[in-house]
C-alpha positions as MATLAB code, in Angstrom:
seq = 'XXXXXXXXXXXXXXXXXXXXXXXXXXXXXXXXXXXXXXXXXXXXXXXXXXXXXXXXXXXXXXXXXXXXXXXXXXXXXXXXXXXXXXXXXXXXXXXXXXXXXXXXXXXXXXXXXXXXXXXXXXXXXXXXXXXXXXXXXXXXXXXXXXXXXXXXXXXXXXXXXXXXXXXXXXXXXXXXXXXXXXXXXXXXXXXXXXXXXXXXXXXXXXXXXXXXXXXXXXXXXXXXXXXXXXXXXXXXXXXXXXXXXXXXXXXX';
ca = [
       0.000    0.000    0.000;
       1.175    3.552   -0.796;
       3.059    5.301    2.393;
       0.331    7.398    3.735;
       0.482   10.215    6.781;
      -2.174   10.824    8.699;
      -3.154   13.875   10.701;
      -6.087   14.635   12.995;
      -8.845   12.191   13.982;
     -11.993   10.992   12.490;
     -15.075   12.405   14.069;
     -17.762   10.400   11.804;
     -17.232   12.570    8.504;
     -14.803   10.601    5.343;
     -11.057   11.354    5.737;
      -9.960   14.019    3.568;
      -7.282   12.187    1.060;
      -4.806   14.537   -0.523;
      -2.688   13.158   -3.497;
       0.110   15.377   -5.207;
       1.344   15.563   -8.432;
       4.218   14.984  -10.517;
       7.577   14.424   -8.667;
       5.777   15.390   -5.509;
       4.876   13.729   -2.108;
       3.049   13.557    0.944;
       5.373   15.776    2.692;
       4.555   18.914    0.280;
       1.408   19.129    1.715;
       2.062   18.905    5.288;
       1.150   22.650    6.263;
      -2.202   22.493    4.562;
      -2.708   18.718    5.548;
      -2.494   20.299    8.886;
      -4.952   23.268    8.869;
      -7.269   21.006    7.177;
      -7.414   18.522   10.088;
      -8.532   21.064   13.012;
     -12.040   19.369   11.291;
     -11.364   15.691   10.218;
      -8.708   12.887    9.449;
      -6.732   14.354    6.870;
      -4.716   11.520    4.764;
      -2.127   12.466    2.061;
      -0.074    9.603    0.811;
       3.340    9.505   -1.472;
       1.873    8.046   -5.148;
       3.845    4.723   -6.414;
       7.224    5.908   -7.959;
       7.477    8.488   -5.667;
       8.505    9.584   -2.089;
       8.304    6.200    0.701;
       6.288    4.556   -1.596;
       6.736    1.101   -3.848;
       8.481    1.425   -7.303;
       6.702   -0.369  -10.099;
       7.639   -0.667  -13.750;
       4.652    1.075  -14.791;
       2.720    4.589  -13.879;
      -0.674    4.614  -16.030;
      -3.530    6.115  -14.388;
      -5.779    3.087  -13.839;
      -2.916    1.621  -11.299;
      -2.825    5.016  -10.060;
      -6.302    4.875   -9.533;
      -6.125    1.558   -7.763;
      -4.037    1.831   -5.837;
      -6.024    4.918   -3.944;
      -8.948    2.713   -3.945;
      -6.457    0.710   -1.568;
      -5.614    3.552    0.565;
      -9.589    4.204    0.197;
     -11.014    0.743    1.250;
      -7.999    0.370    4.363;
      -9.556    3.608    6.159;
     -13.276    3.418    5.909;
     -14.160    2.810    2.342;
     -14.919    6.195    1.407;
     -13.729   10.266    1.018;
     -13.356   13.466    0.448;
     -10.536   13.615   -2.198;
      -8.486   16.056   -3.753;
      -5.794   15.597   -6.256;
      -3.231   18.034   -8.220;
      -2.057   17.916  -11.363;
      -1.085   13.958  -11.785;
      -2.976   13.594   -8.448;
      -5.619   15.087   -9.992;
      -5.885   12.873  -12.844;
      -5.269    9.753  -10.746;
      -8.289   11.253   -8.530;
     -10.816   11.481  -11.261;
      -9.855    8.125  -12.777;
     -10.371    6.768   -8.930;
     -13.649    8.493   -9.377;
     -15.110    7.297  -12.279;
     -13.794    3.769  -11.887;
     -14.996    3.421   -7.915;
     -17.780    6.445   -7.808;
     -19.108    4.610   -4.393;
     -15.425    5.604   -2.684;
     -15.542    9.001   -3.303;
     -17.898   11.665   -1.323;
     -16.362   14.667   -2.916;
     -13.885   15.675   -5.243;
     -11.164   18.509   -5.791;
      -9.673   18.293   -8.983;
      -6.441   21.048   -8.773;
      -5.618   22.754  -11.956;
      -5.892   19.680  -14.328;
      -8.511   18.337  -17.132;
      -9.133   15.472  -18.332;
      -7.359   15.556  -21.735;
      -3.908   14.822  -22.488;
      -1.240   17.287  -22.986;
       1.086   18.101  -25.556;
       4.377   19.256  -23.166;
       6.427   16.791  -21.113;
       8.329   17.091  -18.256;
      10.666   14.953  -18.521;
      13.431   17.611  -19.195;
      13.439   17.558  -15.020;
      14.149   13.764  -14.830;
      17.382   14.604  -17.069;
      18.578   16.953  -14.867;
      18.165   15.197  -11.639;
      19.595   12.072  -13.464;
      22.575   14.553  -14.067;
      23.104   15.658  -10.381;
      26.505   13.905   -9.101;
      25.026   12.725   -5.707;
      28.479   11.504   -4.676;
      29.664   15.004   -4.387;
      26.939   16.051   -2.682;
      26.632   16.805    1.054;
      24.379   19.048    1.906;
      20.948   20.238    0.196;
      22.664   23.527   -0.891;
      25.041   21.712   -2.877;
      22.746   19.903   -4.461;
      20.244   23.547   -5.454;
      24.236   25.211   -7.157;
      24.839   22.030   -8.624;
      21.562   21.670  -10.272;
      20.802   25.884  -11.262;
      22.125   25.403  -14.630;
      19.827   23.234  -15.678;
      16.803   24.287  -13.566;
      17.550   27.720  -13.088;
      14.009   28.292  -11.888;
      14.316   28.762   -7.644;
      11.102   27.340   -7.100;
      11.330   24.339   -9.205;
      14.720   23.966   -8.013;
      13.458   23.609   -4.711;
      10.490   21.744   -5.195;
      12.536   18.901   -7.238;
      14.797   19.203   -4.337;
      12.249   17.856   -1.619;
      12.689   14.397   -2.911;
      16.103   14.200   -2.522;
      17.743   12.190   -0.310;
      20.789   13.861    0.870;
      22.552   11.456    3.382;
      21.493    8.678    1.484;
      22.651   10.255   -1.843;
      19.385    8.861   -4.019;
      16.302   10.681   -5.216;
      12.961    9.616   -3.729;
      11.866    8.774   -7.402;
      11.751    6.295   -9.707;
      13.113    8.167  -12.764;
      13.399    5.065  -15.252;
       9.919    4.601  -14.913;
       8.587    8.008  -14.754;
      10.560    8.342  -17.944;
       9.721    5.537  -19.445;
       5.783    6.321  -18.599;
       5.903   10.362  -19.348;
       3.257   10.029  -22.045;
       0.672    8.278  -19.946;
       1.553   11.106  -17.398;
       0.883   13.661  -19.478;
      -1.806   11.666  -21.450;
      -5.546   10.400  -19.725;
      -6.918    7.347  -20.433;
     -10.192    6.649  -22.206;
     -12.816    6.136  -19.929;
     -16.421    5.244  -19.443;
     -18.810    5.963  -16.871;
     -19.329    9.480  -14.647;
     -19.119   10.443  -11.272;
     -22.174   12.310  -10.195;
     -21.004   13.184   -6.918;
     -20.582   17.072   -6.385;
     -17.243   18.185   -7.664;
     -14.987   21.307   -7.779;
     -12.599   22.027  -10.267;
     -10.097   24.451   -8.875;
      -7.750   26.457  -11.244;
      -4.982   28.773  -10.980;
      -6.323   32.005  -12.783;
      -2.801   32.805  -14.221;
      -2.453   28.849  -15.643;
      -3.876   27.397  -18.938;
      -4.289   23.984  -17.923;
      -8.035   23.965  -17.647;
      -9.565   25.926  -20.703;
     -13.268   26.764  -21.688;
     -12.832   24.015  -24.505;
     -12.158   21.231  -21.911;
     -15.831   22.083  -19.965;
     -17.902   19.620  -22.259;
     -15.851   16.651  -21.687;
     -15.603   17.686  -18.020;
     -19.759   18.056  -18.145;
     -20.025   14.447  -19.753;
     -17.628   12.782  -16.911;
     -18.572   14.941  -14.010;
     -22.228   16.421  -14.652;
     -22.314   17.568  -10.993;
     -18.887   20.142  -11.669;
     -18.265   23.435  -10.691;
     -15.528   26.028  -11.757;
     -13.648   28.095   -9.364;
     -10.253   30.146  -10.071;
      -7.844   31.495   -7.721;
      -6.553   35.224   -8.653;
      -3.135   36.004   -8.637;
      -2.016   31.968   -8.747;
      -1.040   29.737  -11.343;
      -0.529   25.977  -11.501;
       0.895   25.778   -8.230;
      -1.864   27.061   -6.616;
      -1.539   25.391   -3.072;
       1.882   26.383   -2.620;
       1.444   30.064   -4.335;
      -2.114   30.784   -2.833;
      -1.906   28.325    0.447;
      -4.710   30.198    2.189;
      -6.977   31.046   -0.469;
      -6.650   27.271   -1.431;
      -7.570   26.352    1.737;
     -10.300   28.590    2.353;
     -11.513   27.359   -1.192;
     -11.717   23.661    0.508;
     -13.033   24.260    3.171;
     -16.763   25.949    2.000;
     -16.777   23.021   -0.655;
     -15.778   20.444    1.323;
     -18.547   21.649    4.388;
     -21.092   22.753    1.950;
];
């Protein structure tokens, strides 16, 4: 089963499941994981190929999918769940495959199409990091600024990195190897008719008017809500105003 942290207790509503996105983890979202669980069990768990969890060969969204209906089915058998970017995918897949598992969903900044850019660019330059002559995480962020010379990326690549144990808390060969089911979605049948938000960044592009009808026809229940001033990473850019987004969805 995927590593999974808990916080707070349950008090007879669904835990609150959080999954990240691409080369994230569990750990990203502690703050908000946090704040979120003054009110229930919140749950956010490191996806396969990434963080504490199992590596496995593959990384399509069906065993993505499953193996949240795990997590799911281990701690009650339903909740609440939102999921970013990947996660986000992964969570609507979950949705539309178990609908019965999931009481609410928050999809973050992400449709249901497949996109055209890759990020696999990343997975070359942490494959490029000499982790032998690296001791400390500041090291690591001037070793890799020529090839990420983004700060934030930088340091968000840089939370899955091992330092004393000198390895990444990825599974690059596969995440490589499975970039264009990442960036991809999977046909699928079915909808999930559950109520469901689908939160955006108001600065990104990744969910467009053009995606609404195939949004409609998978999750007739939707509902659109942008977050000024943020763009794909909207937790981390817009924490609060993420949170307070959650929170009058989640309780409505």
């Amino acid at each position: 089963m995927l590593n999974t942290l808990r916080t707070g207790s349950a008090n007879g509503r669904p835990p609150l499941l959080i999954v990240h996105g691409l080369y994230g983890s569990a750990r990203n979202w502690g703050v908000i994981a946090k704040r979120l669980s003054d009110e229930r069990e919140v749950l956010t768990v490191d996806m396969r190929n990434h963080g504490e969890s199992p590596h496995f060969p593959t990384h399509a969204y069906p065993d993505l999918a499953a193996d949240l209906a795990e997590v799911i089915a281990a701690n009650g058998g339903q909740a609440d769940v939102v999921g970013h970017s990947m996660g986000g995918k992964a969570s609507m897949v979950l949705a539309l495959a178990h609908p019965e598992m999931v009481h609410r969903l928050v999809v973050a900044d992400i449709a249901p199409v497949a996109y055209s850019h890759t990020q696999v660019q990343y997975i070359h330059a942490m494959r490029g990091l000499d982790l032998s002559a690296v001791s400390t995480r500041g090291d690591a962020d001037r070793a890799l600024k020529n090839s990420v010379p983004e700060d934030g990326i930088r340091a968000f690549l840089l939370q899955s990195l091992d330092v004393k144990g000198k390895r990444w808390r990825l599974n690059l060969d596969t995440l490589e190897a499975e970039m264009s089911k990442i960036v991809g979605f999977p046909e699928v049948s079915g909808q999930f008719g559950g109520p469901t938000l689908f939160l955006s960044g108001a600065e990104s592009d990744y969910v467009r008017p053009e995606h609404r009808e195939k949004i409609k026809t998978l999750f007739p229940k939707a509902r659109f809500s942008r977050i000024p001033g943020a763009g794909h990473w909207l937790h981390a850019e817009k924490p609060r105003e993420f949170e307070a987004t959650l929170r009058v969805f989640l309780n409505a």
